[in-house]
Structure formats: C-alpha cells, structure tokens
Steps between C-alpha positions, in 0.01 A plus 500: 500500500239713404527738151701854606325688259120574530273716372811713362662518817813361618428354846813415674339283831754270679843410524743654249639197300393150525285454807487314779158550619312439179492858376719698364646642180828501276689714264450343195124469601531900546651479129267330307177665685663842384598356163094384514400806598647713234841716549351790463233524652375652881516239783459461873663303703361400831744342768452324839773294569745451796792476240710199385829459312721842390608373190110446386387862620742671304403294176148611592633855527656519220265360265247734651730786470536446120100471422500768260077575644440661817592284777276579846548316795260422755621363844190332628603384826882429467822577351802346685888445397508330167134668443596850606721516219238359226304801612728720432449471139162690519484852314219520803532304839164485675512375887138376589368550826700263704748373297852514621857535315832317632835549399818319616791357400510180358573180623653134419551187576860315436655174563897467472816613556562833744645642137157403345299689818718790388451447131149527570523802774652723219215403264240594714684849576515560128140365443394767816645777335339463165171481685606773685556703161142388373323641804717842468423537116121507611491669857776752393681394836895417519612176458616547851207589674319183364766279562441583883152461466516162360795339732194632796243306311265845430086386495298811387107539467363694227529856642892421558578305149361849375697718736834316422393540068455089509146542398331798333150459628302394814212416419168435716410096432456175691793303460447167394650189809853442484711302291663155592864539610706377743508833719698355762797511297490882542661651782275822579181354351203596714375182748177497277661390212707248733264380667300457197755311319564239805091449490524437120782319477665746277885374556699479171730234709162277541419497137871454395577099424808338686652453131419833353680696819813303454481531099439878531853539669422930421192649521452874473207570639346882616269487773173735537227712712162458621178587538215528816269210461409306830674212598165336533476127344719416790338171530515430162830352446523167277498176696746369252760790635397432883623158423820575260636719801398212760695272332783726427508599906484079571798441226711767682395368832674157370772624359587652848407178675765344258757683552492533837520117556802480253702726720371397808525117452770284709649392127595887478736509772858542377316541144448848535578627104339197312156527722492856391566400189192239495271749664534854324613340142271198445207413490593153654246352788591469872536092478725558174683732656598287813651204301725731305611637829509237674762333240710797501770584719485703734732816524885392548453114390673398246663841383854580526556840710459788351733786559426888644490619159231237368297520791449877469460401053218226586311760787372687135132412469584383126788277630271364747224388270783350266603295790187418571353378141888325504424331779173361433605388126751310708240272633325362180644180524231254297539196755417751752206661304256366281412686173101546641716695827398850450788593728722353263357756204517761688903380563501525130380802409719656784797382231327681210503806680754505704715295331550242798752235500451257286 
C-alpha cells in the first residue's frame, strides 16, 4: 500500500479501510500522516474512492476534523458513502470536473439469529442518523431531508454537490480514472461504473476468502459512487478469473447432478426424509449415499404407529431432519460397515449433530 501522504498532501485513493483490491487507506494511516505532517499546519486532502467501511470514514472524519491547520479537500474523481463523509471535513470542498458525490445509507452484512438481524437493523438506523447529522452540520439541511436523500441512494456531479452545500467549489479540471470498488453493490450506480466493475473484477465477494466471510460473522460496510471512464479493457479480464468462475459453474453443475440422483434413485423410494437429508445436508457422494439408503428402512418398517398428534409434530421440517439423522445413526452397525465406509461417517456425524440414536 502505497505512502498516503506526499508531497504535503493527504491523498486518500482507494477503499476506505483495509483493501481488497490492493489500494486503499486506513485511519490510523490518516493519523500518523497528520501527526507527520504537523497539527498545525495547512493540508489538502485529495479523495477518489468508491467508499468502504462506516466505522473507518468517521475515524477519518474525525481526525481530519480536529487538524488544528486548514483542512481543504479536493474530490478528484470520487467521493461515495464512507468517502462522502471524509470530505466533509474540508473547511473548502473542491469538485473537479467530473467527479461525482454519493450518499446513502449504510449497509451490513449479519449471520445469526432473527434477534441478531434486528440487533443489527437498529445499529444501522442509529449509525444512518449520525451520518445523517454530519451531512446537515455542513450542508445546513435537516436531518430529515438527508435522511430521504440517502435511503434513495442520492449521486450528484459537481454543479449539484455545490447546489445541495456538499461541496463549496466546482472547479474546471480533468478528473483523474476512477477508483477500484465494487460498484455493483450500489443500487442506483450508473451502468458505467457496473459495467466497469464486472470487466475488472471489482467484487468484494471475489476477493473475500471462504474462512474470512464465515469469521467476519458482522461486517459494516458503506457502499459508494462512480465516475465516467469507458468500460473499455473488456477483453482484458485475467485468465486465472475466467477459470476460477469455470470451475465454480462445473462444481455447482455437480452438486446439482448429485442431488438430483439422491432423490431420484430407486433406494429413495419410501426414504423420502433421510435422502433429503443426504442430499441438501452433506456433502456425501451418490454411491455413499445409496448404501446408507439402501440399509435403511423404508417409511413404516419397523416403527410402531404413530398417532394424529405425532404425525402432525414430525410434519415440522426440524422434526423431520431429526428423524432423518435418527434414522440413519440407526444403521451404523460395524459388521454391516467397515470403518474405511464413508457412508458409515457420515452415519456418525448425523449423531453429533443430531444427536441420533445411539
């Protein structure tokens, strides 16, 4: 990541916290350059970035607000969500010919529990309206007012940032080419920016690891705007991510050709619960999963009637996959199945989850 501070000016290119394009910048990297810099003295701060995490922008913000020099902002070609409210630090805002401004509210992502989803729902309200009261102290607009304009996702070129008091100057320049961001993630971003994104390969999904999205159970992310550049390049995309998304479209091709013969195989019949069980919540193969069906028994063998009242219990989906796991723990019988069986681990693990007979 390259140095933020250059030639005395604070240049603020990229994603806003750490990056997942190779560029980008943090708080404490906005700290020390400052502290570097000298507290009091005059500095300007250019910006193109398409935003990046809420929490990070208002660090920025804050530390930029405090500077006890002149702070002047320069938006060179962007300013979106997280970065819109960086640049509202600026004793002077200058829009460059080009450059654009988004505001929104922002956005998360949450694993759990529907109290959790809510948990998270009234953070993000709260976390809207203090953004909302940033923008107001600087445009001299209600609370209100912006609130609407960031639930409709509000892009504004220079002339507009300066009609609506975001930005104080527009100013005649070339803007310089857009930042990286994954502008898809934006609902009213322009298709240029899109477009330009898919060509790229700009997706903050892509760059994400399997272990880090299921670590990072929260992430509070802001989202951001866009600038004209041509979606040229279009032929330019990595070989590496042609074949990554081959082989992703092949594995899900599988995956469907798997489950499909689990359900559909004669060994199913009158198995109903534990083939669903095999298909949607294991990763067992299609030969695996006919020997543990075909040693189970089929619906109605070996079960004592069940009443009305636990026949409409066991319809639940929850019973039914307890039944299901129950049944298949049932059939782990070592004469039956060696240790190497890989139906026989999967019997096993149905236990640990389920908590199977034993």
């Amino acid at each position: 990541m390259p140095e933020i501070l250059q030639d005395g000016e604070l240049i603020l290119y990229g994603f806003v916290g750490e990056s997942y394009w190779g560029e980008g910048f943090t708080a404490r990297e906005v700290l020390n350059a400052l502290a570097l810099h000298g507290r009091d003295e005059p500095i300007a701060v250019r910006i193109n970035s398409g935003g990046g995490y809420t929490d990070e922008g208002i660090a920025i913000f804050n530390a930029l607000k405090t500077h006890k020099g002149k702070v002047s902002v320069i938006i060179d070609a962007m300013a979106a969500s997280a970065a819109s409210v960086i640049a509202m630090a600026g004793d002077e805002r200058t829009m460059r010919t080009g450059a654009m401004m988004m505001i929104h509210d922002p956005a998360g992502e949450k694993r759990g529990t529907a109290a959790e989803h809510e948990a998270m729902g009234e953070l993000l309200h709260k976390q809207a309206d203090l953004l909302a009261g940033i923008y107001a102290d600087v445009t001299g607009k209600t609370a209100e007012e912006l609130r609407q304009m960031m639930v409709e996702e509000t892009w504004m070129n220079g002339s507009e940032a300066q009609a609506q008091g975001f930005a104080t100057v527009d100013e005649a320049a070339q803007a310089v080419s857009v930042s990286a961001f994954d502008y898809q993630t934006y609902n009213c971003a322009p298709d240029t920016l899109k477009q330009l994104s898919k060509t790229k390969n700009w997706s903050a999904e892509a760059q994400r690891s399997p272990a880090a999205s299921v670590a990072q159970t929260t992430v509070n992310q802001e989202i951001q705007p866009m600038t004209t550049q041509p979606a040229a390049d279009a032929n330019s995309a990595s070989p590496n991510t042609d074949k990554t998304q081959s082989n992703a479209a092949d594995e899900a091709t599988a995956e469907r050709e798997r489950i499909g013969k689990i359900l559909n195989c004669d060994e199913a019949a009158g198995r109903t619960e534990l083939a669903k069980y095999l298909a949607f919540e294991t990763s067992t193969n299609f030969e695996d999963s006919q020997k543990v069906l075909d040693k189970a028994a089929k619906a109605g063998e070996g079960n004592a009637p069940k009443s009305d009242g636990q026949r409409t219990q066991a319809s639940t989906y929850e019973q039914q996959r307890l039944s299901a796991s129950s049944q298949a723990s049932s059939y782990s019988n070592p004469s039956d199945l060696t240790d190497d069986d890989k139906g026989t681990r999967l019997v096993n693990r149905a236990k640990s989850m389920f908590g199977g007979a034993k």
